[in-house]
Structures are given as C-alpha cells and as structure tokens.
N, C-alpha and C positions, 0 to 999 in steps of 0.2 A: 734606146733599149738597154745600152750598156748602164747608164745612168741610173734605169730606173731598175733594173739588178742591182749596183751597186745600193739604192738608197733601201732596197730591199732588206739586203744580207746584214746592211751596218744596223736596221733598226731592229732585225727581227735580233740579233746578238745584243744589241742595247736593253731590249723589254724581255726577253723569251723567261729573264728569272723572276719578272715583274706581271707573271701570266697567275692568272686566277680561276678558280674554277667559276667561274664566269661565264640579221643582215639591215641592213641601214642606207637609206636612200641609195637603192639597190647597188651597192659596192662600186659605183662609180665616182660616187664626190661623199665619202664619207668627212663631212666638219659640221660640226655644231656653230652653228654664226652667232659671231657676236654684233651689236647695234648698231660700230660705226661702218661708214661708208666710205668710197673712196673719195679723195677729192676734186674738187671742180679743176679739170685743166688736166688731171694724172689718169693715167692708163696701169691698170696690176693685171701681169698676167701672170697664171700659175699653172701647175702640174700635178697634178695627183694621179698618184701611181699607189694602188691598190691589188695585193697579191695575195688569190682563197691558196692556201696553205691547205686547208679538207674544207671542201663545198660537196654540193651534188655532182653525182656521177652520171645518173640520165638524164636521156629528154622528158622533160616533163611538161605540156602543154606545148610545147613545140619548142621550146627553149633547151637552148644548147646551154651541156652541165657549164658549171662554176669550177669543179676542181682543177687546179694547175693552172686557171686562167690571172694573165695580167691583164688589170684596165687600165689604161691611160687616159684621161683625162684631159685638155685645154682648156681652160677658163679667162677669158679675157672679159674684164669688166673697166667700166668710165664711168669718171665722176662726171656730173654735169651743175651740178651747185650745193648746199650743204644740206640738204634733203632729199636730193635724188643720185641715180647709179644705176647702171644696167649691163649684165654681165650677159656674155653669150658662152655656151660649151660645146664642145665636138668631143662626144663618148667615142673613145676604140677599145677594143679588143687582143687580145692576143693569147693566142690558147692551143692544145694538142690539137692538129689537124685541122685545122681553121687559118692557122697566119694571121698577120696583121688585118683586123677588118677594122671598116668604118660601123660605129652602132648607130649615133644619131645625133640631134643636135639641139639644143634647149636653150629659151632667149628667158633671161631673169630682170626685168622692172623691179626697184626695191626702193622706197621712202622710208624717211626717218624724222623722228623729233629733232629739231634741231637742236644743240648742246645750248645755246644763248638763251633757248625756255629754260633751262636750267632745272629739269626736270629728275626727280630724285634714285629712278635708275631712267638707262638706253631703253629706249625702245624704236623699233623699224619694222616695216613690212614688205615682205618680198612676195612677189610673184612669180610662178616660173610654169612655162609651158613649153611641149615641145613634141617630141614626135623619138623613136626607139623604135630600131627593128624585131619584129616578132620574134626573130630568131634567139634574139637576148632580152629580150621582154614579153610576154604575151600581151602587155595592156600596149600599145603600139602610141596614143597620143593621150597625155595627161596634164593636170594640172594640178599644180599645187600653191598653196596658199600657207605661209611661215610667219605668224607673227614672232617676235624678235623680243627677248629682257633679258638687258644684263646688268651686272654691278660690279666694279672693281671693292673690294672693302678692307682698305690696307695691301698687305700681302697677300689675300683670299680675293678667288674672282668667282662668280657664276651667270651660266646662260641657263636659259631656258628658249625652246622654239616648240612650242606647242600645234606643230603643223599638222592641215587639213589637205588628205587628197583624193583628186577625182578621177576615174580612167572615163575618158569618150571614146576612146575603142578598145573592145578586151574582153576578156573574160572577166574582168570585173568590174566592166559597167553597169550590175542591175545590185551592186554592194552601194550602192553609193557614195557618199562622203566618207571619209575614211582618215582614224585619228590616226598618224604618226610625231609623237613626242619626244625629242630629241634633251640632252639638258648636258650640262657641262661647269664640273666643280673642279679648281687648281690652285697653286698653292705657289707663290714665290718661293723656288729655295737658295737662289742665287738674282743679281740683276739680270742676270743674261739666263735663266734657265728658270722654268718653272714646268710644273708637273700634276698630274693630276688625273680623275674618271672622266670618262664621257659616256654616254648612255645613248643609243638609239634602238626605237623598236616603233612597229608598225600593230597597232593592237586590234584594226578592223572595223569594220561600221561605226558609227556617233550610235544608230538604231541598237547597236548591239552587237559588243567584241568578240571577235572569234574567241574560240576554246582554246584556253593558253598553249596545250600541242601543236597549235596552228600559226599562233602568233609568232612577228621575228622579233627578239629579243637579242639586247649584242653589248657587253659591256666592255670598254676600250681603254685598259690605263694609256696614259699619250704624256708625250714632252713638248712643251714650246722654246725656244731658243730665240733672245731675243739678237737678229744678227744687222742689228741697224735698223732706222727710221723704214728704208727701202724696201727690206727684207720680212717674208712670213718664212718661218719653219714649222711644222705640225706631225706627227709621228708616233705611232702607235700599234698595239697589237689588240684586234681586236678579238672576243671569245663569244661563240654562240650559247645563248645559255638554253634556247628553245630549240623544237625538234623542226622547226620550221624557219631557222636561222644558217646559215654555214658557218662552220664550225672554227675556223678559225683563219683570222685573216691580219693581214700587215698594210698596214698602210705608210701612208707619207707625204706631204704636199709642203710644196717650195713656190715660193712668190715674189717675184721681186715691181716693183711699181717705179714708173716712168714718170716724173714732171714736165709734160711738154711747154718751153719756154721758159723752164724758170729752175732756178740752180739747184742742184740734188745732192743731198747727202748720204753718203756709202753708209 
C-alpha cells in the first residue's frame, strides 16, 4: 500500500503538467502490449497500481463507484518457448468504505510470430478469460481476444491491439462482440527514458458503436524508463475524454522478470 501511494504521488507530480484536455480495460491493467513475449525458462511478475483521481460516485448497475478507489493488480506470466506465454492476474481493490478486497482473477494464453520469421513488424495474440465480481464489474465472466502490432523504427515505436470483447454474464451479453482498441505511440528521448500517448477506448458493438456519450474514451501521456534487461517501468496520467470514461486517473506498473536457472542481469 505504502508503495503504491508512494508510485502514485511521484507520477501524478511527474505527468500532472503533462495533462491534456484529453476508461481502459476497466482501470485494472491499464498497458497497451507490445508483441514480445516473455522467455522460455523466465517468470515476470508485475504490479499495477492504478489510482481514479475523479471516477463515478454511484452505484450504477450494482457496481461500486470508482472515485478515490486504488486497484492493485498481480500479474504473473511464463514463458514456455519463443511463441508462447501465459500470464495469470488477481484484481484487488481498495476504496472509501470497502477495504482491501479481492475482485477477481483472469488467466491470459498469448502466441506470437516468432522473430527468426523475421517478419516486418511483431505480431502476437492474446487471450484472456476470467471471472470479476459484480460488485466491480457487472459483466461478472468475459473474454477477450487482442491481436498484437508493433514496430520499433529508429527512436519511434508503435502498438496497435485492436481487441475484441465478450461478456458471458452481464448485462452486456445480448451487445455482443465488442470492439475495444487500444494503440500506443513513443518516442526515445534518452536511452533510458522515453515518452509518449497511449490511447484506450471501448467504442461498442462490431453491429454498431455506441453513441460517442456512451463510449469510454481515455488518452494517457506515460513514461517508460529503461532500468535494465530485468526491469519494466510504465507510468502515466490518464484523461477521460468521454462522458462515459472516469475522469481522470494515474497509473503505474513495475516488473521485474526472474531467469530460472540461468544467470541474470540487474
């Protein structure tokens, strides 16, 4: 808890002048993924620690508000060869009058090109299913489908995840498939630091996009810090730009990855 106030204060003081007038895989693991994977034999586990700044203040479909709330995050994923990976999550909570809760927990299968096709950008696809309490989600068990492009080019990088999702229980299971498009443009400005937009938004049916008042819409300037082989850093403020977004939020995810058996670089 102290930790993830402390990554809170230091980013929102980092980005707060870097805020634009400007919600995202619903404020629990807000990252745009890029194509690689972890590697065969290595364990990465991470933290994301996500703080609504102004979210909702009611219940709305049975969902307890966002305002003032921190999520925590786990993500533990392993590599299993240079194609495949499979991450697991434990969502918590923490919020006015609530306490620490447990929210849910979601198992992510993900394949990739492998680099030796030599293919002219990443590409990977993720899977990820899993189950969220009503009380922080109304769609209770879902699925989502991410395909994955990226490119480094030069000092410029960009993703793209043009993900697909379903609820099988919810109030939004007779919406069907449902596009949410994620994308992520940065910029070297040092070896160790580079910067950039990230974009996520949820726009509604394939049939037919909700009414942009409706849609969540979220653009995020963020930093990546490059702090060794081992290490992810990712940190940002994110800004609701839709009436059906929260309004503004901080994020931040730390990763460090484990080589079982074989010698590791700090």
């Amino acid at each position: 808890m102290k930790f993830a106030c402390a990554c809170v204060l230091a980013v929102g003081g980092l980005l707060m002048g870097l805020a634009i007038s400007a919600r995202a895989q619903d404020n629990y693991e807000i990252q745009v993924y890029g194509s690689d994977i972890v590697a065969p034999g290595s364990t990465m586990f991470e933290i994301h620690s996500n703080f609504t700044v102004d979210g909702s203040k009611t219940v709305v479909d049975g969902m307890l508000p966002t305002n003032h709330a921190e999520h925590e995050t786990l993500e533990i994923t392993q590599g299993f060869s240079d194609w495949f990976e499979t991450g697991f999550y434990v969502f918590t909570s923490i919020q006015p009058g609530q306490g620490w809760q447990w929210v849910g927990d979601h198992i992510r299968p993900r394949f990739r090109i492998p680099e030796k096709w030599h293919w002219p950008v990443g590409v990977s696809l993720s899977n990820e299913i899993g189950y969220q309490r009503a009380a922080y989600s109304p769609d209770t068990w879902t699925w989502e489908i991410r395909p994955i492009v990226d490119k480094k080019i030069g000092k410029w990088y960009w993703a793209f995840n043009p993900a697909l999702d379903r609820s099988w229980h919810g109030p939004s299971v007779n919406k069907g498939v449902e596009f949410s498009p994620n994308a992520k443009f940065s910029y070297d400005f040092t070896k160790k630091i580079s910067g950039g937009i990230e974009y996520y938004a949820a726009w509604g049916p394939i049939t037919g996009f909700d009414p942009l008042h409706d849609q969540q819409q979220q653009i995020v300037p963020a930093i990546d810090l490059d702090l060794g082989p081992n290490w992810e850093f990712n940190a940002g403020l994110g800004v609701g730009v839709t009436a059906g977004t929260d309004h503004l939020i901080v994020k931040c995810i730390v990763g460090r990855r484990f080589s079982w058996g074989h010698s590791s670089k700090n």
